[in-house]
C-alpha positions in Angstrom: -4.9 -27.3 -39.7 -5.3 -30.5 -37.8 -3.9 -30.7 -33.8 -0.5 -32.0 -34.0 -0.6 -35.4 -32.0 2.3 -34.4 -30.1 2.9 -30.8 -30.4 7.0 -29.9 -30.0 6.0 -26.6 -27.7 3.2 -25.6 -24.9 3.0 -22.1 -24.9 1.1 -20.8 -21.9 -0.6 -17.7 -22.3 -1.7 -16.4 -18.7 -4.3 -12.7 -19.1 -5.7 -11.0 -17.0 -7.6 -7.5 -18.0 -5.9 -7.5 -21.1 -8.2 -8.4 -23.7 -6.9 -4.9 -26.2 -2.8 -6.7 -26.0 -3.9 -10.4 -26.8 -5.0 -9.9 -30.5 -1.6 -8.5 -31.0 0.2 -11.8 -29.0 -2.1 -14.0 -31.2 -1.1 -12.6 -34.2 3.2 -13.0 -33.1 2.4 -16.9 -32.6 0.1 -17.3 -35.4 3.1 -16.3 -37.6 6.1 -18.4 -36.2 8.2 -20.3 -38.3 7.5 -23.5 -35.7 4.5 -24.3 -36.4 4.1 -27.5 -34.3 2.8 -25.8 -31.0 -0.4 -25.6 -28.7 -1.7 -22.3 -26.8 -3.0 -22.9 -23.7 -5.1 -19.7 -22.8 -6.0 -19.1 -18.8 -8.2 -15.8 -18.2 -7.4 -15.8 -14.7 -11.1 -14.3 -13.8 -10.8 -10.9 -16.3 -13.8 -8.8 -15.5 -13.0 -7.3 -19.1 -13.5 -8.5 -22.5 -11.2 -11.2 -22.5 -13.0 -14.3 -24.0 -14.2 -12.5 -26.6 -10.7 -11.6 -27.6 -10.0 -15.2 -27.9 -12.7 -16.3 -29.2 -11.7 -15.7 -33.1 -9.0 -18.0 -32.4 -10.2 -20.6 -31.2 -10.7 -22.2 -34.8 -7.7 -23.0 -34.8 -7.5 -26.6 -33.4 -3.9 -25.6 -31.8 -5.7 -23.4 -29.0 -7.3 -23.7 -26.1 -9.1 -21.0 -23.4 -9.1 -22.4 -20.1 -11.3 -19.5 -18.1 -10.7 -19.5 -14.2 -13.9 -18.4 -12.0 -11.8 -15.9 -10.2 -8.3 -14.7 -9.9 -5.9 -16.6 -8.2 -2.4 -15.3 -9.3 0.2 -15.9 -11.9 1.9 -19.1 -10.5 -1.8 -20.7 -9.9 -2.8 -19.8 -13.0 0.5 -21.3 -14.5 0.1 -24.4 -13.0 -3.0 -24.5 -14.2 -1.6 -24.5 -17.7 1.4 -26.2 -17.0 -1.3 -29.5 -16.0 -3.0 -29.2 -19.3 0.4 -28.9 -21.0 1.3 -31.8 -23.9 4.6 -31.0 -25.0 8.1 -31.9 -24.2 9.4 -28.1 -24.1 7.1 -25.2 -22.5 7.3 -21.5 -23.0 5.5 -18.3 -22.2 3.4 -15.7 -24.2 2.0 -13.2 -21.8 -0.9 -11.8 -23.6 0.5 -8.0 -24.0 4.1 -9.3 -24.7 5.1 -10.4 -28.6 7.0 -12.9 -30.2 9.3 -12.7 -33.5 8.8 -14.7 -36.3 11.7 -17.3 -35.4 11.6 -16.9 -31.5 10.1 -20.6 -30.8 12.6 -22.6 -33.6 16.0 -20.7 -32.1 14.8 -21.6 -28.6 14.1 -24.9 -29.3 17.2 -25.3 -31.2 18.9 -24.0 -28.3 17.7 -26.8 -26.0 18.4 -29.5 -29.0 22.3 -28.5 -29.1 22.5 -28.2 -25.6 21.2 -31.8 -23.8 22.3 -30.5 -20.5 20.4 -27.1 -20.6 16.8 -27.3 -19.4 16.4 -23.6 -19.8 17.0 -21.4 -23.0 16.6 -17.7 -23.1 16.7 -15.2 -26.1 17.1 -11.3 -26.1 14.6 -8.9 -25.9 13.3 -5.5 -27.2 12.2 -3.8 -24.0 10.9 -0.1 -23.2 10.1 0.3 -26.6 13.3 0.7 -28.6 16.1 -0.8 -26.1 17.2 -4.5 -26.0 19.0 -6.9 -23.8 21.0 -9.8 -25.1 19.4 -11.6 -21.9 18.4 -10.3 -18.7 17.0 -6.5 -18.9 19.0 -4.5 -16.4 17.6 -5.3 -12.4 14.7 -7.5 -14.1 14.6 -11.4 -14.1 14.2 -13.4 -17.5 10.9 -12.5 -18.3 8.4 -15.3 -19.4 8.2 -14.3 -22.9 11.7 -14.7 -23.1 11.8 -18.3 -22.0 11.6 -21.8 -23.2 12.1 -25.2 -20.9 11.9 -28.7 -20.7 9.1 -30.2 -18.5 10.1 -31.1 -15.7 7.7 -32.1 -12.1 8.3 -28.6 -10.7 5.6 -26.6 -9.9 5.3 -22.2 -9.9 5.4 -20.2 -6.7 1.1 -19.8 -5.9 -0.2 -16.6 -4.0 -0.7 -18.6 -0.8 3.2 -19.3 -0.4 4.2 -15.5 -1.8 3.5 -13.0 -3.9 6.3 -11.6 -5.8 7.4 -10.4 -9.2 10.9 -12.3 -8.8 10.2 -14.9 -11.1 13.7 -16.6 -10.2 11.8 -16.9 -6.7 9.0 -18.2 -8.2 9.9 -20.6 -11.0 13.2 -20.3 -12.7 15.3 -20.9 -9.4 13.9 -24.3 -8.9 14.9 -25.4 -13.1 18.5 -24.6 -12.4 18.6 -27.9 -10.2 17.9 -29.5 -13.4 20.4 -28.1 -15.4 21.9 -25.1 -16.9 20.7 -22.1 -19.1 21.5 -21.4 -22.7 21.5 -18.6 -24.6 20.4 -18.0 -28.0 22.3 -14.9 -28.8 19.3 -13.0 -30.6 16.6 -10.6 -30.1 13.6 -12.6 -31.1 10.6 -10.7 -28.9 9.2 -7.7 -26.8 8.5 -7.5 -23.5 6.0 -4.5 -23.9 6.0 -1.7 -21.6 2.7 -0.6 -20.3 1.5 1.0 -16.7 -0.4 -2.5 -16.1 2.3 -4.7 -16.4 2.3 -7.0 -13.1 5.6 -6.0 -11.5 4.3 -2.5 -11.8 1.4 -3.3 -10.3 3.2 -4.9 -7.4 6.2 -2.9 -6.6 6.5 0.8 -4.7 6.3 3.6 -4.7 3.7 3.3 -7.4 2.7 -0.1 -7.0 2.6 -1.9 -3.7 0.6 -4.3 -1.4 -2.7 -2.5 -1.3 -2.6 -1.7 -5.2 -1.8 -5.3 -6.4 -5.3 -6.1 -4.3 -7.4 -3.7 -5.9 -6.0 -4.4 -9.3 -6.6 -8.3 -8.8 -9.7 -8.5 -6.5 -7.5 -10.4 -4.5 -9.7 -11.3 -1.4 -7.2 -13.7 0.8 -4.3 -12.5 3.2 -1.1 -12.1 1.3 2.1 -12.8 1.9 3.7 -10.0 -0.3 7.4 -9.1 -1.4 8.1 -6.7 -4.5 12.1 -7.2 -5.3 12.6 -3.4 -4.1 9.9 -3.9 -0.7 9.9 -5.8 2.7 7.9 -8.8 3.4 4.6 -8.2 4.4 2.9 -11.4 6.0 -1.1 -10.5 6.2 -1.5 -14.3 7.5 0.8 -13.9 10.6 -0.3 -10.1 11.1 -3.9 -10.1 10.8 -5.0 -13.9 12.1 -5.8 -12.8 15.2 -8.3 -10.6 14.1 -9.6 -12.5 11.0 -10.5 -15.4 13.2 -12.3 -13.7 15.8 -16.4 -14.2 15.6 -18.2 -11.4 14.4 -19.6 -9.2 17.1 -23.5 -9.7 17.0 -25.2 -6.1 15.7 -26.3 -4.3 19.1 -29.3 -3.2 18.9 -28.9 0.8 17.8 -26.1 -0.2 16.0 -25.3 2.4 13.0 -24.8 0.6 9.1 -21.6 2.6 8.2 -20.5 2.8 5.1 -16.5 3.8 4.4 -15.9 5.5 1.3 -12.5 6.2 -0.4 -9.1 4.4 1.5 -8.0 3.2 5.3 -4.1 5.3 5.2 -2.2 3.7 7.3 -3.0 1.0 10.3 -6.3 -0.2 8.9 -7.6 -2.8 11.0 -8.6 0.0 13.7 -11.9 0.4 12.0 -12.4 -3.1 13.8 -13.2 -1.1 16.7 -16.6 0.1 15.8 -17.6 -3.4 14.6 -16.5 -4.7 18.2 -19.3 -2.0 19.3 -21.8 -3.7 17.5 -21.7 -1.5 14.5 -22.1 -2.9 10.7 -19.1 -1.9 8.3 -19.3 -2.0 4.4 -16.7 -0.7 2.3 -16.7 1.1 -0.7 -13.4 2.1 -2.1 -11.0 3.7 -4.7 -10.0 1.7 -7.5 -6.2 3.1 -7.9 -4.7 3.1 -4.4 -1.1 4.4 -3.1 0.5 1.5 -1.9 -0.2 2.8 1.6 -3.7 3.3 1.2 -5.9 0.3 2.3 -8.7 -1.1 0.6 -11.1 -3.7 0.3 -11.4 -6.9 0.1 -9.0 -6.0 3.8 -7.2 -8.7 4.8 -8.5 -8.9 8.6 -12.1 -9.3 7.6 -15.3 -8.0 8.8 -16.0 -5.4 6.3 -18.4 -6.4 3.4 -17.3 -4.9 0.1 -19.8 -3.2 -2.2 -18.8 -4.0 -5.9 -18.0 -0.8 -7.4 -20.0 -1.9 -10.9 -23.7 -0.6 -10.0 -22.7 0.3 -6.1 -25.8 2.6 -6.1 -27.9 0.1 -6.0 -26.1 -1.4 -3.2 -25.9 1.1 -1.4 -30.1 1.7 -1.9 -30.5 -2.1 -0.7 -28.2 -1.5 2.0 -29.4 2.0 3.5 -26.6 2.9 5.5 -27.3 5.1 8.5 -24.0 7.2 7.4 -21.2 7.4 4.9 -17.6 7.8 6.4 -15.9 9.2 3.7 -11.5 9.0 4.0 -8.9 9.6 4.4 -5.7 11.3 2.1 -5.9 12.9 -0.7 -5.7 10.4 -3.4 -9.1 9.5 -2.2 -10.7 12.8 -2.5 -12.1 12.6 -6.4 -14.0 9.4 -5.2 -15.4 10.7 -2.0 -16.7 13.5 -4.2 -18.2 11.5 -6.6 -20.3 9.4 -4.1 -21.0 12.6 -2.2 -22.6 14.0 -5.4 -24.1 10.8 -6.0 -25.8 10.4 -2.6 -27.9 13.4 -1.4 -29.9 11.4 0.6 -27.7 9.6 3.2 -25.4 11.6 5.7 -22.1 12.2 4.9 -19.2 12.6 7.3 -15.6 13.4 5.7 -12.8 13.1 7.5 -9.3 14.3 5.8 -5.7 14.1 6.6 -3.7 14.7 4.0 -3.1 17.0 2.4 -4.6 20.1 0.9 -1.8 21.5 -0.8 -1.2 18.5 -2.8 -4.8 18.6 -3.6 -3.7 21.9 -5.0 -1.0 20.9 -6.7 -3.1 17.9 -8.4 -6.4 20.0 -9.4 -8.6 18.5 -6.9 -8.9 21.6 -4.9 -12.4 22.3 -5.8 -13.5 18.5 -4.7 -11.7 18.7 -1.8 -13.5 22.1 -0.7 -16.9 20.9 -2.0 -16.9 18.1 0.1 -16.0 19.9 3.1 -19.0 22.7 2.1 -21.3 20.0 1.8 -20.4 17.3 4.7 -23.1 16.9 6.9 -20.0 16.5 9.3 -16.6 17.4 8.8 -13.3 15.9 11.0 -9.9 17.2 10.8 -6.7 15.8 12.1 -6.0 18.7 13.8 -7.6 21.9 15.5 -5.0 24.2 13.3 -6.4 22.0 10.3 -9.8 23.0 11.1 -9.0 26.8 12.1 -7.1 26.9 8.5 -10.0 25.2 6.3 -12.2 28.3 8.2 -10.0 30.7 6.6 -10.7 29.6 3.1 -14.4 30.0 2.7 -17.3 31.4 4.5 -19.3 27.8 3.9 -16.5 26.0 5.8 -16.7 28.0 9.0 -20.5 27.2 9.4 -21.8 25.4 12.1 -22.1 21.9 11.2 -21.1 19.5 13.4 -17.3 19.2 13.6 -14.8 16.8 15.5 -11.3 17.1 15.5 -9.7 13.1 15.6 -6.2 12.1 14.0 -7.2 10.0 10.6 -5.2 6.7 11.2 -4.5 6.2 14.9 -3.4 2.3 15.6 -5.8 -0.1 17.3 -5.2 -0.9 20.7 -4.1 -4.4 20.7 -1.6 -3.9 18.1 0.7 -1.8 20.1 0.9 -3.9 23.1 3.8 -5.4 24.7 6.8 -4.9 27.0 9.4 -2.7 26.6 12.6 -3.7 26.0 15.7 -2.4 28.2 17.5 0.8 27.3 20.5 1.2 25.3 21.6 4.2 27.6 21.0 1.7 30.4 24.3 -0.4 28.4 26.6 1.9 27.3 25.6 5.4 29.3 24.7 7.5 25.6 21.7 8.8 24.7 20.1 7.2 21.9 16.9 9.0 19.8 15.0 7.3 17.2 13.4 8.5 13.7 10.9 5.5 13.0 10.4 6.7 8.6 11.7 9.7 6.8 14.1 12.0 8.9 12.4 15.0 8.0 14.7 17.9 8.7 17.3 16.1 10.0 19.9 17.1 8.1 23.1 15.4 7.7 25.1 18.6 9.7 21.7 18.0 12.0 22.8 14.7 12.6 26.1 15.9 13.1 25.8 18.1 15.4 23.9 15.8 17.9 27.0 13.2 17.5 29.0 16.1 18.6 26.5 16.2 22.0 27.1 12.3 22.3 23.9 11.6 20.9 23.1 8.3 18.6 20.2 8.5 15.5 18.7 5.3 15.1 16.9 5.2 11.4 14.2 2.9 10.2 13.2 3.6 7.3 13.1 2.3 3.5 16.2 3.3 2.8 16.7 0.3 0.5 14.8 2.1 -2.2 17.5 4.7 -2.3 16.0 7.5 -1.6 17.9 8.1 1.3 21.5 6.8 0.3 22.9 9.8 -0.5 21.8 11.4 2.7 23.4 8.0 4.4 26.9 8.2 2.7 27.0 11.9 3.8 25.6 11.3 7.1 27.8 8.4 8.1 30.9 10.5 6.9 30.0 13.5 9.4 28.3 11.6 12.0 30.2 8.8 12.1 29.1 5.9 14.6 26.5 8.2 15.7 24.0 7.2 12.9 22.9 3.2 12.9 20.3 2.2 10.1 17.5 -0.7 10.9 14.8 -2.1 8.9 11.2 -1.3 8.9 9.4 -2.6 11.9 5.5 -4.0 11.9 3.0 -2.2 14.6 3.0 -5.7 16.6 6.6 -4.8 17.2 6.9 -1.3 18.2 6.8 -1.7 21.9 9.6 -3.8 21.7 11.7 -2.1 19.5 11.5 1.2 19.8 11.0 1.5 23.5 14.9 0.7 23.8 15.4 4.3 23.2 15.4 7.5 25.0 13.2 9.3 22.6 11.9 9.9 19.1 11.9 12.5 16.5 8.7 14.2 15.1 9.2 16.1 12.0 12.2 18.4 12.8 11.2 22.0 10.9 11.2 25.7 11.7 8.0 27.4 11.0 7.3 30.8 9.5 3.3 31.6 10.0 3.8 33.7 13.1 0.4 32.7 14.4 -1.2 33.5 11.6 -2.7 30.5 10.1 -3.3 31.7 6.1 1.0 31.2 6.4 0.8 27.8 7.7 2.1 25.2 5.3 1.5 21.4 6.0 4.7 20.9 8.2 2.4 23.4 10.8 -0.9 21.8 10.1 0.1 17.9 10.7 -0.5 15.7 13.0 2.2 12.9 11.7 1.9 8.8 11.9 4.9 8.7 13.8 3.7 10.2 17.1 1.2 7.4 17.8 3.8 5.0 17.1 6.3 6.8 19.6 4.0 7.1 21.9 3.4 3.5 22.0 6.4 2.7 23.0 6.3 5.6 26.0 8.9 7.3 24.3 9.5 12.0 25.1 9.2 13.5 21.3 11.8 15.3 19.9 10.9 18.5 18.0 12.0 22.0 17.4 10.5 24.8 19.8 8.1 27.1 17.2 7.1 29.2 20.1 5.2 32.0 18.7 3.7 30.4 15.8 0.4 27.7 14.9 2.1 24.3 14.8 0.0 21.5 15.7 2.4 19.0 17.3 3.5 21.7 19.4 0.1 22.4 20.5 -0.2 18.6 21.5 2.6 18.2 23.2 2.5 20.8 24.9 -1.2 20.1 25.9 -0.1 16.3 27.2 3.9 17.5 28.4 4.6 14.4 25.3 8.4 15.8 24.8 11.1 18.1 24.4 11.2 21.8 22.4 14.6 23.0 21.5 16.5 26.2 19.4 19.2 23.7 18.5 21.0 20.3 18.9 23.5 22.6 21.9 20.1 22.9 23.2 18.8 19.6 22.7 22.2 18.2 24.5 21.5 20.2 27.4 18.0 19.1 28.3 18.6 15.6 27.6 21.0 15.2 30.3 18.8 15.5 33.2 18.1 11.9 33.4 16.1 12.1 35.9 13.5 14.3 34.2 13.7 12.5 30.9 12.3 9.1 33.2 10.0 10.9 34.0 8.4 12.0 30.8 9.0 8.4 29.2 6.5 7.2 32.0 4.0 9.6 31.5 4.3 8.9 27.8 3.6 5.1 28.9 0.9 6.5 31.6 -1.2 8.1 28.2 0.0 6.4 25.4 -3.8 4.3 25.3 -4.7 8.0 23.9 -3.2 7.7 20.6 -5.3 4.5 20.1 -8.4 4.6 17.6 -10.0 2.1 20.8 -9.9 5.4 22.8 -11.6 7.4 20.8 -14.2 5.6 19.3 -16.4 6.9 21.3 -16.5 9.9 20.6 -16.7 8.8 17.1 -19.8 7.4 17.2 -20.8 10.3 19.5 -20.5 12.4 16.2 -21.9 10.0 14.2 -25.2 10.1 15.9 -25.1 14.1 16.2 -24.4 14.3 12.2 -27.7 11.5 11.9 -29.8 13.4 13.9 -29.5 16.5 11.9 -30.8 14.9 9.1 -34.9 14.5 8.4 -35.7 10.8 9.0 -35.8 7.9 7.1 -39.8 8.3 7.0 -39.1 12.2 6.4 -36.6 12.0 3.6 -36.5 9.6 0.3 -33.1 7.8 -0.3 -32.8 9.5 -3.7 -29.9 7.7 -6.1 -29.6 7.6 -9.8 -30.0 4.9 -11.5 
C-alpha cells in the first residue's frame, strides 16, 4: 500500500510500557473501513519492549514510530505527534485501547455533516461489558473516543500540570472553536487495566508519588488528580532544590535509603546539610503517600533498580537506612537478604498488624532479627516487638525516633490570632481523619460550646456521611477546611486553642501483648500540632501502655479527659490553657527531624562500629 499523499485522519498513538496492548490496537486500525489514515507512534521513553512491538508494522508505509529519549508526559508526547501530524482531522489510539471496524468513517462523517463542529465523539464499551453513548460516568471523553479538526492549539505538558482531566488539558481549549457532535454509536473500547494513566495518577491507589515511580518522572510536578488537591512541587520544594550542595565533611557516612520517605520527605535533607552523602534506593509500587525517588527537592542520587547490586558494590555505602511503613517492608527484606555485607539499620512505623493482615509478617520480623540496628517510633513499639521473639529483645543497638518528623524550616512562621480571642468560644482542630470522634462525640462538645474545625479529604467521600450526620447534631459547631501544606501550618492552625490526637479508649491494661496500633502510635498529626504550639487533645488511658500518653505526659504537651463534660471543664481555665500553648511553642523544635539528627547519626556510627571493617570484611553481593 502506497502513503496516501494527503491522508484524511492522523491518528496519534501515545505508549508507554505497553508493548503486550499495542499489537491488539494495531490490529483495530489495520482493519478500519477508512483506510486513508497515518499512525503516528511516540514511545514516550518505554523501558519495555515497545519498539519491538511496532516494529512488524512498520511495513506498512502509513506508520510511523517516533521514540522519545525519556518520558515526558502525555500532553508532550502529544504535541509531539500533533507537529508530525499531515491530516485535516486528528484522532487518538492509546496503545491498550481498540477501535471498531467503522469508528474512523462515522467520526469523520460526523465532522463532514456538521461544518460547525470541531469535535466528534462516539460511544464506548468500557469496564469490559458496559457502554456509554458518550461520556463514561465521572470520566472525560477519553482519547480513543475522539476525532477533531486541527486547529493551532497545543495539549496541556507536565511542566504546566499534571492531570487526568483531559477537558483541562486539551478538549476545553477546542470548544472555542466550535461545538461537539455526536455519532450515536458504540464504535470502540476504552480497556480497563490497573495501568491505565488516571489510575496511575489518582488516590487512594494512585497519587503523586506513584505516578513518579511509574513514569521515572525526575522534575517537580505540579499535580491534580480530578478527585485530589493541587500539589505544586515547584513552589514547595524551590527553596530546597536550589540550595548548593553541602560539600562532604570529612567523616561523612555514604547512606543509602532503602524502601519509601512516608510522609514530610525533604527532612532527610538534614543529614546531607551535615555533610553526609544520600543515595536512594526505592520501592517500585508506592502508596500515594509514600515518597520516592527521583524526590522532587534534590540531593539524593537514585540507584536504578535494574542491576542496583552492582551499584551499590561501586558505591560502598557506609550503611543502609532501610524505611519506613509497611508497604515497604517486602523490599527492605529483599535488599537485606541481598546485602550481608553492609550494615543495615531498619527503622519502622507502620504498622505490624497490617503486615499481618497482608502476609508479610515473617519479613517484617526477619528484618528486625537481623538489623544490625533497629528504630521504633515508639518505646511501647519497641517493648511490644520484645514480646514477640527472643531474637528481637537482644542487644543490638536500638534508638527509639518517630519515622517522619517535619524538617525544621518548613514549619516556621507566625501564628495567626485566635478565634476565641474574636468570638470568646473555644475552638479545637482535627488536622486529617477524626479518629474517634464520633458524630454524638462531636456533639457533645457543641453541647460544652466547643467548635471542631476539620481538614481533611473529605472530598473523596469518605467522610460525607459522617459530615451530614455530624452537621445535623452538632450544628454550627463543626466547620470543614481544606487540606493545608507543612509551609502553612503555623499559620493556620495556630488560630486554635488545641488539636485532637487520635481520640480512643484502650483495653491493654499495661500489658503490652493487648496493645493494638491505636496504643503503639506515635501519629503525624502531633508534630504538626505541635508546630503550631497548639495543647493536644486526647482521652485519659491512665492505667494502660499508650504511647501518646506517655509523651505527653513526659513533655505536659495537652489535656487527658473521661469525656467531653470533662473536656468542657478543663478547657475553661484560660489561663492554664495559655500556658500550655506556650510551652508547646517553647518545645515544638522537638518534633523536628533537625533536632534529632543527631542522635541519628550518633546510632549510625554505633551500628558501623559493630561491624568488622571494610579491610576485615568483603562486600559480598550476588551477581
Amino acid at each position: 500500500m502506497r502513503t496516501p499523499i494527503s491522508p484524511r485522519v492522523s491518528v496519534l498513538m501515545p505508549t508507554f510500557r505497553q508493548a503486550p496492548f499495542l499489537p491488539r490496537a494495531a490490529q483495530s486500525l489495520l482493519a478500519q473501513s477508512l483506510t486513508e489514515w497515518e499512525l503516528i507512534v511516540v514511545d514516550d521513553g518505554s523501558p519495555d519492549e515497545t519498539a519491538k512491538a511496532v516494529e512488524p508494522y512498520l511495513a506498512d508505509p502509513r506508520i510511523t514510530l517516533h521514540r522519545l529519549e525519556r518520558n515526558v508526559g502525555l500532553g508532550a508526547a502529544l504535541n509531539h505527534a500533533l507537529s508530525h501530524a499531515r491530516a485535516p482531522l486528528v484522532a487518538y489510539l492509546p496503545s491498550d485501547d481498540v477501535y471498531y471496524r467503522d469508528h474512523l468513517e462515522d467520526l469523520a462523517a460526523a465532522l463532514g455533516a456538521h461544518p460547525g463542529a470541531t469535535l466528534a465523539y462516539s460511544g464506548v464499551r468500557h469496564h469490559y461489558n458496559r457502554t456509554a453513548a458518550g461520556r463514561v460516568d465521572g470520566e472525560p471523553l477519553q482519547l480513543v473516543q475522539v476525532m477533531h479538526r486541527r486547529t493551532g492549539e497545543r495539549w496541556l505538558e507536565r511542566d504546566e500540570l499534571t492531570t487526568d482531566d483531559l477537558d483541562r488539558m486539551y478538549w476545553g481549549r477546542l470548544a472555542a472553536h466550535g461545538t461537539a457532535v455526536s455519532t450515536g454509536r458504540v464504535t470502540c473500547e476504552w480497556v480497563n487495566h490497573p495501568h491505565q494513566r488516571h489510575k496511575i495518577m489518582r488516590e487512594p491507589e494512585g497519587g503523586i508519588n506513584t505516578y513518579r515511580a511509574y513514569y521515572g518522572a525526575r522534575e517537580p510536578l505540579r499535580f491534580q488528580s480530578t478527585v485530589g488537591h493541587l500539589t505544586d512541587e515547584p513552589l514547595r520544594f524551590r527553596p530546597y532544590r536550589e540550595r548548593p550542595p553541602t560539600p562532604p565533611a570529612p567523616d561523612g557516612l555514604k547512606i543509602l535509603l532503602v524502601g519509601e520517605l512516608a510522609y514530610n520527605p525533604e527532612r532527610v535533607l538534614a543529614l546531607t546539610e551535615r555533610g553526609h552523602r544520600l543515595y536512594g534506593l526505592w520501592m517500585d509500587r508506592p502508596h500515594w503517600y509514600n515518597w520516592v525517588g527521583p524526590l522532587p527537592f534534590g540531593h539524593v542520587q537514585d540507584i536504578p533498580r535494574e542491576n542496583w547490586r552492582a551499584a551499590v558494590r561501586e558505591i560502598k555505602p557506609d550503611v543502609i537506612y532501610g524505611l519506613l511503613n509497611w508497604q515497604a517492608v517486602p523490599f527492605a527484606h529483599h535488599v537485606l537478604t541481598e546485602n550481608p555485607g553492609v550494615p543495615f539499620v531498619w527503622h519502622f512505623k507502620e504498622g505490624p498488624f497490617i503486615c499481618l493482615e497482608r502476609g508479610t509478617w515473617r519479613e517484617l520480623v526477619e528484618l528486625y532479627a537481623r538489623a544490625d540496628g533497629r528504630i521504633y517510633c515508639s518505646p511501647e513499639m519497641r517493648d511490644w516487638f520484645g514480646t514477640l521473639a527472643p531474637e528481637l529483645a537482644t542487644g543490638r543497638p536500638t534508638l527509639v525516633l518517630d519515622g517522619d518528623l517535619p524538617k525544621r524550616e518548613s514549619v516556621r512562621g507566625e501564628r495567626s490570632p485566635k478565634l476565641s480571642d474574636r468570638d470568646g468560644e473555644l475552638h479545637t482542630v482535627v488536622p486529617g481523619r477524626p479518629i474517634g470522634l464520633h458524630s454524638e462525640t462531636v456533639a457533645d462538645l457543641a453541647a460544652q460550646g466547643i467548635h471542631l474545625h476539620f481538614y481533611g479529604e473529605y472530598t473523596h467521600g469518605q467522610w460525607r456521611e459522617w459530615i451530614e450526620r455530624t452537621r445535623s447534631l452538632a450544628g454550627r459547631f463543626l466547620h470543614l477546611h481544606p487540606n493545608v501544606s507543612q509551609e502553612d501550618w503555623v499559620r493556620e492552625f495556630s488560630r486554635y486553642d488545641a488539636g485532637w490526637l487520635h481520640f480512643f479508649r484502650s483495653g491493654n491494661g499495661g500489658e503490652l501483648r493487648r496493645s493494638n496500633w491505636d496504643d503503639l502510635n506515635i501519629p503525624a498529626r502531633m508534630a504538626t500540632l505541635a508546630a503550631a504550639g497548639l495543647p493536644m487533645l486526647q482521652g485519659d488511658n491512665t492505667g494502660h501502655a499508650v504511647a501518646t500518653q506517655t509523651l505527653a505526659r513526659e513533655l505536659d504537651l495537652g489535656y487527658f479527659f473521661r469525656d467531653m463534660g470533662d473536656l468542657g471543664a478543663q478547657l475553661q481555665d484560660r489561663e492554664r490553657l495559655h500556658r500550655l500553648g506556650e510551652h508547646v511553642w517553647a518545645i515544638r523544635d522537638e518534633f523536628t527531624f533537625d533536632h534529632h539528627v543527631g542522635r541519628l547519626i550518633a546510632f549510625f556510627r554505633e551500628v558501623i562500629g559493630q561491624r568488622p571493617t571494610r579491610a576485615e570484611a568483603t562486600l559480598h553481593l550476588p551477581g
